[in-house]
MARPAGU-574896 format. One line per field, with one value per residue (C-alpha): residue number from 1; x, y, z. Coordinates in steps of 0.5 Angstrom, whole numbers, plus 500, padded with zeros to 3 digits. Layout:
! MARPAGU-574896
keba = [NUM; ...]
xx = [X; ...]
yy = [Y; ...]
zz = [Z; ...]
END
This chain:
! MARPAGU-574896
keba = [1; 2; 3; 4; 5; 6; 7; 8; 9; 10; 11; 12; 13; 14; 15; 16; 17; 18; 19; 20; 21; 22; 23; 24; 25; 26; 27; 28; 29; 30; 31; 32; 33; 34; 35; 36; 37; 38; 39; 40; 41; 42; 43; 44; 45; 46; 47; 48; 49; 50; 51; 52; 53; 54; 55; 56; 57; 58; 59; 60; 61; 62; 63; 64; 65; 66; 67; 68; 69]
xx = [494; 498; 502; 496; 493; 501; 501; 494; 495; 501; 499; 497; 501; 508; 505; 509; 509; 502; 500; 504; 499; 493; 496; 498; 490; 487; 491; 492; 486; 486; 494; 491; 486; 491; 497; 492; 494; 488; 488; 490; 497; 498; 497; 502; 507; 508; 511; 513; 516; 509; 506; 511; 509; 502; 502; 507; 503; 496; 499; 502; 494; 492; 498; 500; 507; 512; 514; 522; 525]
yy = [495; 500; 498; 497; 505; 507; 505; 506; 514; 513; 510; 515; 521; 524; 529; 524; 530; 530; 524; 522; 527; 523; 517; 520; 523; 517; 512; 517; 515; 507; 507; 512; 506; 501; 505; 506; 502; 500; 499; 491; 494; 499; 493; 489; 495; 499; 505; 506; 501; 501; 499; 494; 490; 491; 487; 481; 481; 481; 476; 471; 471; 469; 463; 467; 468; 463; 465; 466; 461]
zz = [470; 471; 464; 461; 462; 461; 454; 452; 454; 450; 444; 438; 440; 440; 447; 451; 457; 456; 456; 462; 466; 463; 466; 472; 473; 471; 475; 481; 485; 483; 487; 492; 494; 494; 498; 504; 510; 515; 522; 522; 519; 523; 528; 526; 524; 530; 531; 538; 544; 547; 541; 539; 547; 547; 539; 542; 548; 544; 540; 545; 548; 542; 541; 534; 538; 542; 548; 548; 553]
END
């Protein structure tokens, strides 16, 4: 899609400067929406010490993780 809207913005002109902002402002909110991270990622993508125990410990209650021996 990206590829597609770069070469349409392109096509026709010699304004490579302007035609690069027009596919940036009309791509913009498309990849906006695909680059937010939901709260299952943030889940499994833990910051902290704790969040990394609470996520392993959770996963383990539901059998998604195997015990270490």
């Amino acid at each position: 899609m990206g590829a597609y809207r770069l070469a349409e913005a392109l096509a026709g002109t010699s304004d490579h400067p302007a035609a690069f902002q027009r596919y940036e402002e009309g791509h913009r909110e498309l990849v906006k929406r695909k680059q937010r991270i939901g709260p299952n990622v943030r889940m499994m993508v833990p910051k902290t010490h704790l969040g990394t125990w609470a996520r392993n410990g959770l996963a383990l209650s539901m059998g998604l993780l195997a015990r270490s021996s």
